[in-house]
C-alpha positions in Angstrom: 205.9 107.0 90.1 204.5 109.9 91.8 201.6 110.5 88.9 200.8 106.8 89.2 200.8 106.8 92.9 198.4 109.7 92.6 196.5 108.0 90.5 195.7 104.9 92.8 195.1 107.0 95.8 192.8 108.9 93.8 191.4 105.7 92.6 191.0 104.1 95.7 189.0 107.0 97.3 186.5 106.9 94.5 185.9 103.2 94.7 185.6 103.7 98.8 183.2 106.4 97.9 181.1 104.6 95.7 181.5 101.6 97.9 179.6 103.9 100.7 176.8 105.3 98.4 176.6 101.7 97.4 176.5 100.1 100.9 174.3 103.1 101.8 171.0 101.7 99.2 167.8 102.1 100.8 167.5 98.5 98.5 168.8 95.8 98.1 171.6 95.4 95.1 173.7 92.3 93.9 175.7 92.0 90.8 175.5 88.3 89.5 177.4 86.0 86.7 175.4 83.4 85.2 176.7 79.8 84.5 176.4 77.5 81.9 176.1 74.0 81.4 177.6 71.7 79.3 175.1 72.5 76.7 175.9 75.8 76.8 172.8 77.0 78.0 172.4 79.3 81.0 171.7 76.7 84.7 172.5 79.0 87.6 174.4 82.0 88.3 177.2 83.1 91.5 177.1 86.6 93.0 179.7 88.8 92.1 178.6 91.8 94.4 176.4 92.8 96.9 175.5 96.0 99.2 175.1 96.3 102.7 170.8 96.4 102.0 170.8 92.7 100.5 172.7 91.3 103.6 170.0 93.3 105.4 167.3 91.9 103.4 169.2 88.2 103.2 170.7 87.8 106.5 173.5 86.8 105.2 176.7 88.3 104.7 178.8 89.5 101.5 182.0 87.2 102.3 179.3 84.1 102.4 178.1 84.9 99.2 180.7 86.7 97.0 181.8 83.9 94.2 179.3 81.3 95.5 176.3 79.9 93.5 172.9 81.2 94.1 171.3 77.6 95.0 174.2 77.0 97.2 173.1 80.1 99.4 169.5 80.5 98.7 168.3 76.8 97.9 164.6 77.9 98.1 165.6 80.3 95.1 163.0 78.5 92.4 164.1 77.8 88.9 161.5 80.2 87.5 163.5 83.2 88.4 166.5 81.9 87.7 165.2 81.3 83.8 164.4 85.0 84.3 167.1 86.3 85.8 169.9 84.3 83.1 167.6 85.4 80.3 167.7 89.2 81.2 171.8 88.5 81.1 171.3 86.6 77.3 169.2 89.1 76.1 169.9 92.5 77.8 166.6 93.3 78.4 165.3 94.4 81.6 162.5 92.4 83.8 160.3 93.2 86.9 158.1 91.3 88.8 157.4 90.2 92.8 159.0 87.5 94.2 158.0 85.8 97.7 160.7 84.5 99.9 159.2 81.4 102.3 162.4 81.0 104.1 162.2 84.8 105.1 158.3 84.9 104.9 159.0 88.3 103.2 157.7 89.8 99.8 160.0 91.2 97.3 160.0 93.5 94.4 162.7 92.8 91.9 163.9 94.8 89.2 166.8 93.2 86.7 169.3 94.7 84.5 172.2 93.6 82.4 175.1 95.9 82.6 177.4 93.5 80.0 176.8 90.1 78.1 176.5 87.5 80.8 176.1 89.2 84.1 172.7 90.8 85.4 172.5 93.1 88.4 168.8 92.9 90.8 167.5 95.8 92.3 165.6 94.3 95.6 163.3 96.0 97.3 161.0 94.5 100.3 157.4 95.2 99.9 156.2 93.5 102.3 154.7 96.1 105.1 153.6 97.7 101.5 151.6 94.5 100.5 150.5 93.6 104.0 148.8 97.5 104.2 147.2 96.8 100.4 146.0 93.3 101.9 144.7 94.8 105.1 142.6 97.6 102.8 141.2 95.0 100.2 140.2 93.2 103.6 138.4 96.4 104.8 136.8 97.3 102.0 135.8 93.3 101.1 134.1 93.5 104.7 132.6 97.5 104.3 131.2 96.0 100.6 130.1 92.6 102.8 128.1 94.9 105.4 125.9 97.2 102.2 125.5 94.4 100.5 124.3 92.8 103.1 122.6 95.3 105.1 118.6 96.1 105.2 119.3 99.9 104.5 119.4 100.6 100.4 122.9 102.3 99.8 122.7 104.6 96.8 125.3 107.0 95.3 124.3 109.3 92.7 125.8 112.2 91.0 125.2 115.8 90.9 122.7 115.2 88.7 120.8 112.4 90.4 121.6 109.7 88.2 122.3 106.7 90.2 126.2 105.2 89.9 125.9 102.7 92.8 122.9 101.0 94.1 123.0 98.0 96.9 121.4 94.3 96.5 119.1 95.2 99.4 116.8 97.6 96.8 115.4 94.2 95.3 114.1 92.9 98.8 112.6 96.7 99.6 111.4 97.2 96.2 111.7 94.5 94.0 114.5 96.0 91.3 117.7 94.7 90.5 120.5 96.6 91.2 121.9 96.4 87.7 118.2 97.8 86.6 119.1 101.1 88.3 122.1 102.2 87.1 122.1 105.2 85.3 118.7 106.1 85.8 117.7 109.6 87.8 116.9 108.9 90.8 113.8 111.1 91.1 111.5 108.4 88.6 111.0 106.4 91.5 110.0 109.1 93.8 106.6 109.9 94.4 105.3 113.4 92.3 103.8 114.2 95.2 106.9 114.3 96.7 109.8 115.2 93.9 110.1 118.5 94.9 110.8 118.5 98.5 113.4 115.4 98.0 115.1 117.8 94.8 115.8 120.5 97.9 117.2 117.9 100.6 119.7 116.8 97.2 120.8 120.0 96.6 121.2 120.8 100.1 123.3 117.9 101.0 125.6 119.0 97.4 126.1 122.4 99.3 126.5 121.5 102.7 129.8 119.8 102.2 129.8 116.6 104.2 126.8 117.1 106.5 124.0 114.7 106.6 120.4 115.8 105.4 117.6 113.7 106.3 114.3 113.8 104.3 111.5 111.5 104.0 109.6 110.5 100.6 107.5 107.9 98.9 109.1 105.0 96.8 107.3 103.4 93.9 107.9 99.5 94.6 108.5 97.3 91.2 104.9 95.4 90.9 103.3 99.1 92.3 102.2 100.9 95.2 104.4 103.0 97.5 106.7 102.4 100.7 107.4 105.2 102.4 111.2 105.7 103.5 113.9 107.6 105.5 116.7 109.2 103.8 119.8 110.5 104.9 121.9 112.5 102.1 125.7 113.1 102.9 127.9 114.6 100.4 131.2 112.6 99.5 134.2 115.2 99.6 135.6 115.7 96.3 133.8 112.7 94.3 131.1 115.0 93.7 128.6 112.4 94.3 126.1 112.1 97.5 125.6 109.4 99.2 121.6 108.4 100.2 121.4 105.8 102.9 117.8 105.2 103.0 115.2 102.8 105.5 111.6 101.8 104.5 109.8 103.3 107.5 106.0 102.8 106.3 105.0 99.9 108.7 106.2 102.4 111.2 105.2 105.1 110.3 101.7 103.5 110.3 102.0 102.0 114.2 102.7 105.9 115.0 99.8 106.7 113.3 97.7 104.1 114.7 99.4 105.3 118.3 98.1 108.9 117.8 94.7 107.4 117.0 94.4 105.2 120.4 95.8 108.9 122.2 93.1 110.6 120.5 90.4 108.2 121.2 91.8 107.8 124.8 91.6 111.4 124.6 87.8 111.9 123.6 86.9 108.7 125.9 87.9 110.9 129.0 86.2 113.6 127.6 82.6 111.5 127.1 83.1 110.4 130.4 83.2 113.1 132.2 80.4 114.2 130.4 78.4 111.5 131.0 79.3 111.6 134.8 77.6 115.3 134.5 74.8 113.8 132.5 73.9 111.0 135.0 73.7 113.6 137.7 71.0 115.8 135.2 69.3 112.3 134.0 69.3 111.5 138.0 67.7 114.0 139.1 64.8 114.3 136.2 63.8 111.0 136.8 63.6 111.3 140.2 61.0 114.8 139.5 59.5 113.1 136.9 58.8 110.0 139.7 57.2 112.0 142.1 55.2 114.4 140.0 53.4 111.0 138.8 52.7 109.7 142.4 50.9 113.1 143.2 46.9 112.9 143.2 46.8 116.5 141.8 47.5 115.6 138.4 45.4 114.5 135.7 45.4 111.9 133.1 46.7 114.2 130.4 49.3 115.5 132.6 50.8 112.2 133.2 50.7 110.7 129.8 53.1 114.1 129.3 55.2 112.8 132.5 55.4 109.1 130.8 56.7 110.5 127.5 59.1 112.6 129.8 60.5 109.2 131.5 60.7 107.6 127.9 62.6 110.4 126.8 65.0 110.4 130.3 65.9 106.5 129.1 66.6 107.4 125.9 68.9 109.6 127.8 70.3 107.1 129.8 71.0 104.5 127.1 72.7 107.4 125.5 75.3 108.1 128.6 75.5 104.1 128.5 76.8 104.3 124.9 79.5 107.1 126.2 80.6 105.1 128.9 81.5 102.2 127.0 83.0 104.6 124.5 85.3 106.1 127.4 85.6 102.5 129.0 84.2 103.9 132.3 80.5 101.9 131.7 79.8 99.9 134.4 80.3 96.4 132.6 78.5 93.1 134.1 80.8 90.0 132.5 79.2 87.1 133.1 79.7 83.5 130.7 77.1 83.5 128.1 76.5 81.5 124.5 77.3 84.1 121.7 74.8 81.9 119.4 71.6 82.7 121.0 72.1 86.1 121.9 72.7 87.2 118.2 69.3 84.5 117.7 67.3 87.2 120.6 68.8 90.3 118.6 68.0 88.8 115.1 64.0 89.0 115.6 64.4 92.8 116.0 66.8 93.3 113.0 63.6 92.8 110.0 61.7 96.1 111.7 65.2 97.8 112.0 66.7 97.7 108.3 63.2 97.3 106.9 61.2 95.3 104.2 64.0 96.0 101.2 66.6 94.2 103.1 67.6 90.3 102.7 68.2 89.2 106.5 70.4 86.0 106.7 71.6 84.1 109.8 74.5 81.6 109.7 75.2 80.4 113.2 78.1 77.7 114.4 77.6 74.6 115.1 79.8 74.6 117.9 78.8 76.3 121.3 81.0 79.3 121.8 80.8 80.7 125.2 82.4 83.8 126.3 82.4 86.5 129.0 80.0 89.3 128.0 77.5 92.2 128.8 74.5 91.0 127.1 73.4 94.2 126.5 76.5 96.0 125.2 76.6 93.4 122.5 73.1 93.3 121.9 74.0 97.4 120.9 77.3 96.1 119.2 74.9 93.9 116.6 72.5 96.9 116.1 74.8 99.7 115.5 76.5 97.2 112.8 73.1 96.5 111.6 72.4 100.8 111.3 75.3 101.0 109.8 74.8 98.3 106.9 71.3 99.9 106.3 72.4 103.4 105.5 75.2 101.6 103.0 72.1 99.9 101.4 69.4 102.7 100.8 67.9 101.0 98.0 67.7 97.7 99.6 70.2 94.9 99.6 71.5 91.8 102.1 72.8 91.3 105.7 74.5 88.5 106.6 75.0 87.8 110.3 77.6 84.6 111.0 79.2 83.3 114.2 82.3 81.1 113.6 84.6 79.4 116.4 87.8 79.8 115.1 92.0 78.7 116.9 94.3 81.6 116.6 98.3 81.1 117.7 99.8 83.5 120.0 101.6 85.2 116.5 98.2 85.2 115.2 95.8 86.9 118.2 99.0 88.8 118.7 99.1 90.4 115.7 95.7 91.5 115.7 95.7 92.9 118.8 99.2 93.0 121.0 99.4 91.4 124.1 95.8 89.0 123.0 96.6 85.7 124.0 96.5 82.5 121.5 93.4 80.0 121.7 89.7 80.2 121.1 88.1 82.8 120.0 84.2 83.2 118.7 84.2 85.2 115.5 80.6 87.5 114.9 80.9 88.4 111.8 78.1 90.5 109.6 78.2 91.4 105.5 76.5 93.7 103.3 76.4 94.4 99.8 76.0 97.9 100.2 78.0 100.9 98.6 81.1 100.0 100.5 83.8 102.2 102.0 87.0 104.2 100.3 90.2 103.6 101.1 90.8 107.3 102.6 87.6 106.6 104.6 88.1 103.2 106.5 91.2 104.3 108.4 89.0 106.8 110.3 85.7 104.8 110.4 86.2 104.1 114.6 87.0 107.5 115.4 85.0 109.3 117.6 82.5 111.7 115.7 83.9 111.0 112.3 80.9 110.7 110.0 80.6 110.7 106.2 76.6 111.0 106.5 74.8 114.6 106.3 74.7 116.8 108.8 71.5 115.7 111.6 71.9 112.0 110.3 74.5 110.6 112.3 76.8 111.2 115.4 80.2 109.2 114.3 79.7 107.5 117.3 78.4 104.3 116.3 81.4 102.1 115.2 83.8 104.4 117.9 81.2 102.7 120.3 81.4 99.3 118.7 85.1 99.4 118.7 85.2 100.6 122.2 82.7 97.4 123.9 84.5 94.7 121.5 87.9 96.3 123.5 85.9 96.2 127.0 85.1 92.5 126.5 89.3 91.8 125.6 88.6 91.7 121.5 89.4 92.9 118.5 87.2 93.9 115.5 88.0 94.2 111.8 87.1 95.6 108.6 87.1 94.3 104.5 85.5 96.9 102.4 86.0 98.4 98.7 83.4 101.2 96.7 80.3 98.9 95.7 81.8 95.9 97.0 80.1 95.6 100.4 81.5 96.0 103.8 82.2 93.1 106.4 83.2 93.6 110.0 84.6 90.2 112.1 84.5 90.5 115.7 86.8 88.2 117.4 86.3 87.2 121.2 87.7 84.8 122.9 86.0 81.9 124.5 85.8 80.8 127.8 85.7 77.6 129.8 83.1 78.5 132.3 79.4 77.0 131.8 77.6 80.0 130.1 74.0 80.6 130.4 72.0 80.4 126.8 69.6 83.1 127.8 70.5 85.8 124.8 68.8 88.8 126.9 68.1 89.8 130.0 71.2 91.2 131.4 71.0 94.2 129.2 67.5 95.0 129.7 66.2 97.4 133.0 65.0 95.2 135.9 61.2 95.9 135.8 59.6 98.1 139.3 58.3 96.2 141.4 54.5 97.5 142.3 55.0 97.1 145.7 55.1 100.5 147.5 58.4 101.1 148.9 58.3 100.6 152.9 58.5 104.0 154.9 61.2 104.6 158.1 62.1 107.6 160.7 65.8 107.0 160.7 68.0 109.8 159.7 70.3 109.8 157.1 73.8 112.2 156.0 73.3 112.5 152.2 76.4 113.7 150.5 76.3 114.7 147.1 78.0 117.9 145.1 74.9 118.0 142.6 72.2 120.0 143.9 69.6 119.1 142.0 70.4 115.3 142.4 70.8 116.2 146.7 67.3 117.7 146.8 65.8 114.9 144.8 67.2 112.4 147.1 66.3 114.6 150.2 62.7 114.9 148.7 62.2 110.9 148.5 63.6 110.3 151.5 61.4 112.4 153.4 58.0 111.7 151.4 59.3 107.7 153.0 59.6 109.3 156.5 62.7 109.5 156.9 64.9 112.5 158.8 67.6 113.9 156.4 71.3 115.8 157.2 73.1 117.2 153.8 76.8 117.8 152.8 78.0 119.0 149.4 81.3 117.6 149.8 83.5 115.0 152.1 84.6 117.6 154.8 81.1 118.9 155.0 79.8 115.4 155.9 82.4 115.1 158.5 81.5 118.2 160.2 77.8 116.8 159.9 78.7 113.5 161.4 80.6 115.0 164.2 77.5 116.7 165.4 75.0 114.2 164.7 77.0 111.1 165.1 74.6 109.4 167.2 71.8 110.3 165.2 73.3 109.4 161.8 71.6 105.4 161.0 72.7 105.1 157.2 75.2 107.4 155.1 74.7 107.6 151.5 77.5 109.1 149.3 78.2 109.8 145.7 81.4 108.5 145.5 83.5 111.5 143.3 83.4 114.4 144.7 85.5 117.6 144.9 87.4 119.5 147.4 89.8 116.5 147.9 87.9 114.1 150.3 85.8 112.0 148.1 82.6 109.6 149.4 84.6 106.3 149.7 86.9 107.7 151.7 84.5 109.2 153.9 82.8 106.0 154.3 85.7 104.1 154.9 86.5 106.6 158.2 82.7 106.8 159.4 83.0 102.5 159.3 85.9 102.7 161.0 84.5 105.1 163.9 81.5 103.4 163.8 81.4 99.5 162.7 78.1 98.4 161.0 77.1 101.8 160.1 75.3 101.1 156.3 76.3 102.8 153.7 75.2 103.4 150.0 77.4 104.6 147.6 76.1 106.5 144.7 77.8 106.5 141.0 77.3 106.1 137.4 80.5 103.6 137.4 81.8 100.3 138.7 84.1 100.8 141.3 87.4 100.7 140.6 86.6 102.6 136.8 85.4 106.2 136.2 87.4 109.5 135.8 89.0 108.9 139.2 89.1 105.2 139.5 88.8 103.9 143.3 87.3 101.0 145.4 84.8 101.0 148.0 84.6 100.0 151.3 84.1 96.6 152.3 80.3 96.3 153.4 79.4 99.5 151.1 77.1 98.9 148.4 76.5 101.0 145.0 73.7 102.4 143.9 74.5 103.7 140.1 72.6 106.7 138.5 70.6 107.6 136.9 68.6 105.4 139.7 64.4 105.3 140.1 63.4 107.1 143.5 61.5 103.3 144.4 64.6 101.9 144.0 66.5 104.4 146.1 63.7 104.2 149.0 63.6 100.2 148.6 67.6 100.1 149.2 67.8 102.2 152.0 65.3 100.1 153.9 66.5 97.0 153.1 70.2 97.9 154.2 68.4 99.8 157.9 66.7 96.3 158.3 70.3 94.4 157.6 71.9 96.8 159.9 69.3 96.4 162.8 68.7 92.5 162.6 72.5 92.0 162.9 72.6 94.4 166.5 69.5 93.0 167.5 71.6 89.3 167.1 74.2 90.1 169.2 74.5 89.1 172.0 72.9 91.9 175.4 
């Protein structure tokens, strides 16, 4: 017996040590018997065997299930599988497939055997963290596809040849191509030539610098034609070998920077004119003035003051001149006041014939309805003629100009879009039209900037339309522009209306008051004259004393305190240009000799309204403003009438 004692023992150790390496199965394992029914044909099956990884996976133990029937333990168990499972027993073949457990809520993946007629063993394995990570990356990428397909960015991939693999639905909204249109194609036939060679280096720079993006920036040919310019960024995708391009159609963009650079510039030049104007007013001031008295002196002859007359003509010219700078720099002193815009174009009309000439077909189309707005007659008396100039060198040979006036309702969105900020409503609409040689696309983007001009050198300035565009601004406007080569140009100016009862007069307000012929009175009273110009302080000195008056002089603020503080008593009437340097200008002065001494007049002198100008500031209540370039009788006239103010209001008071 000892051999077959051996025997068992050693038996029994081999079935305890399979017994562990089967218990220890990272999956599941049962061992199953299939039964049959009366028919003979396989209905359900018991387990025979089972490991330690399918009670794990079950929840149920090996003595509940060992010789029991499957649906007895596992009613859930569906009669699919168990076809599938019996017929793997029948037929010794093996199967594989998932199965879902919704008692466990648990996803499986079976694999079935035969090891002998009639009985099938099931590998078990649970999938279901497995199936729950696939799920959770099918969701991602689902959402990832969602967000380029949906996004306003165009997605492309291309290879390392530039042939497109990938292209996202947002392509056909930017450029009007199906996606399915692009694929395959080389990515460089819709790039601009112009521009093929710079976007080839940003490629092959993104292929070489391994994952780091490259931005570049080219023209797109759209579908129907034209180009959109756009904003790439290249990045390469490690190991793919492909490059992905996200890409954003910047062109409206790119043309409000464009447009921004053009307000700085203009804001730029408009400082510039106006401090050159300032300077000008001061020269124009101060020759006028000359020009004055040399005409009132008895030692002249006729000859000599026919030369002095031409001289003044020439000094106005002049001054209409710095008036055209000023509204260019937005520092022109502007008189708003409620007019009709139809007859002022009908007063400007009757000059137009003797401006363009015989050759040219005037026609004037005015609204029916009233439109009233808030205007300087005589900056848009100049707006109509500089359009009207303009149209006459487009038509050299002769040809038609239409001026039209139009009452028109704009939304916000509308008056808004034309010009930001421009509220909805009314607005009058001046529009004029010629059939003259037109304007090139290159051309009419530049066409209001200062001193751009496409005429020969001595014909023009450039400053015409820069001025137009600058007064249609002052009066809270817009102005437009259609034009093609030898289709004509036509400019709409749009202003909006106002409610207040506007005078019908077309001129006036524009034109210079005339002299009266009156001699101005004469006086003995002395008066501080500050003013940096020389040549406009000796002038002013020079008038006053031919009228009898006593003068004191300052060049700058502090001078005309130390003046005031020796002659306080003396001093009647200060007058004061207003900007001044050396830090203390001539309204602040004023405002401190008022204060020391209540009543005192003053005049202050300038080319601008208060509160615009170079330095912007406002005077002191009970100054008034004389502006330059002044006439000496007008200078003379004011400072008598605000002496006689001065003293009938101290002679009123009470002893």
């Amino acid at each position: 017996m000892t051999e077959q004692r051996r025997i068992e023992h050693a038996l029994r150790e081999s079935e305890q040590h399979l017994r562990r390496l089967f218990d220890s199965m990272n999956s599941g394992f049962s061992l199953h018997e299939i039964i049959r029914d009366e028919s003979g044909r396989p209905c359900d099956y018991r387990f025979l065997e089972v490991n330690a990884a399918f009670e794990k996976l079950t929840g149920l133990r090996r003595g509940d299930l060992i010789g029991r029937r499957v649906l007895e333990v596992l009613p859930e168990t569906e009669p699919v599988w168990i076809e599938r499972f019996c017929n793997v027993a029948v037929t010794g073949k093996t199967d594989r497939f998932q199965n879902f457990s919704r008692e466990l809520g648990r996803h499986y993946e079976v694999a079935c055997y035969s090891p002998k007629p009639g009985q099938f063993a099931v590998l078990t394995f649970d999938v279901t963290e497995r199936i729950k990570h696939e799920e959770t990356i099918r969701e991602r990428e689902s959402r990832f596809l969602r967000l380029i397909e949906n996004a306003s960015d165009m997605i492309t991939i291309v290879d390392l040849n530039s042939v497109i693999v990938y292209q996202s639905p947002s392509i056909e909204h930017a450029l009007g191509y199906r996606p399915e249109d692009l694929l395959g194609q080389d990515l460089f036939l819709l790039v601009h030539p112009d521009d093929v060679s710079v976007a080839k280096t940003r490629l092959q720079e993104a292929i070489l610098s391994a994952g780091k993006p490259v931005n570049g920036e080219f023209r797109v040919r759209r579908k129907e034609g034209g180009w959109r310019t756009f904003a790439a960024v290249g990045t390469s995708i490690t190991g793919e070998g492909q490059i992905l391009i996200n890409s954003r159609d910047v062109t409206d963009q790119r043309a409000l920077e464009t447009a921004l650079r053009q307000l700085q510039k203009i804001e730029a030049v408009g400082r510039l004119s106006g401090g050159i104007a300032h300077d000008f007013n001061n020269l124009l001031t101060a020759l006028k003035g000359y020009c004055f008295l040399l005409q009132t002196s008895s030692a002249l002859g006729a000859e000599e003051r026919d030369y002095l007359g031409e001289m003044m003509k020439a000094v106005d010219r002049a001054g209409r001149l710095t008036k055209q700078l000023l509204a260019f720099s937005r520092q022109q002193a502007v008189t708003l006041r409620p007019v009709q815009l139809n007859p002022l174009v009908s007063s400007v009309f009757g000059l137009l014939s003797h401006l363009l000439g015989e050759t040219v077909k005037i026609e004037l189309r005015l609204s029916q309805s009233e439109l009233p707005i808030m205007a300087d007659t005589g900056m848009m008396e100049q707006v109509l003629l500089n359009l009207a100039v303009n149209a006459r060198d487009a038509m050299p040979e002769g040809g038609s100009f239409l001026v039209e006036t139009e009452h028109r309702v704009l939304s916000e969105a509308e008056a808004g879009g034309q010009r930001p900020g421009a509220p909805g409503g009314g607005y009058a609409i001046l529009r004029t039209a010629d059939n003259g040689t037109g304007i090139a696309p290159d051309v009419i983007a530049r066409i209001f900037e200062p001193f751009f001009t496409t005429k020969a050198v001595g014909e023009g300035t450039g400053l015409g339309l820069a001025m137009v565009h600058g007064i249609v601004h002052q009066h809270g406007g817009w102005i437009t522009v259609r034009s093609a080569p030898g289709e004509g140009t036509t400019f709409e100016i749009f202003l909006p209306t106002c409610l207040a009862p506007a005078s019908s007069a077309g001129s006036g307000a524009g034109t210079a008051v005339p002299q009266s012929e009156t001699p101005p009175r004469l006086g003995t009273e002395t008066v501080l004259v500050v003013e940096d110009e020389a040549a406009v302080r000796d002038m002013v000195v020079l008038v006053l004393r031919r009228h009898g008056y006593r003068t004191l002089t300052a060049a700058d603020g502090f001078e005309g305190l130390v003046q005031w503080r020796q002659h306080r008593d003396e001093i009647k009437l200060l007058l004061t240009d207003v900007v001044m340097p050396g830090g203390l200008g001539g309204h602040e002065l004023a405002r401190r000799l008022m204060q020391e001494k209540p009543g005192l007049p003053v005049i202050c002198v300038s080319g601008h309204l208060p509160g615009r100008g170079p330095e912007p500031v406002a005077l002191p209540e009970g100054a008034v403003l004389l502006r330059k370039p002044f006439h000496p009788s007008d200078l003379a006239e004011l400072v008598r009438s605000r002496l006689d103010q001065a003293k009938a209001v101290t002679d009123s008071r009470p002893a």
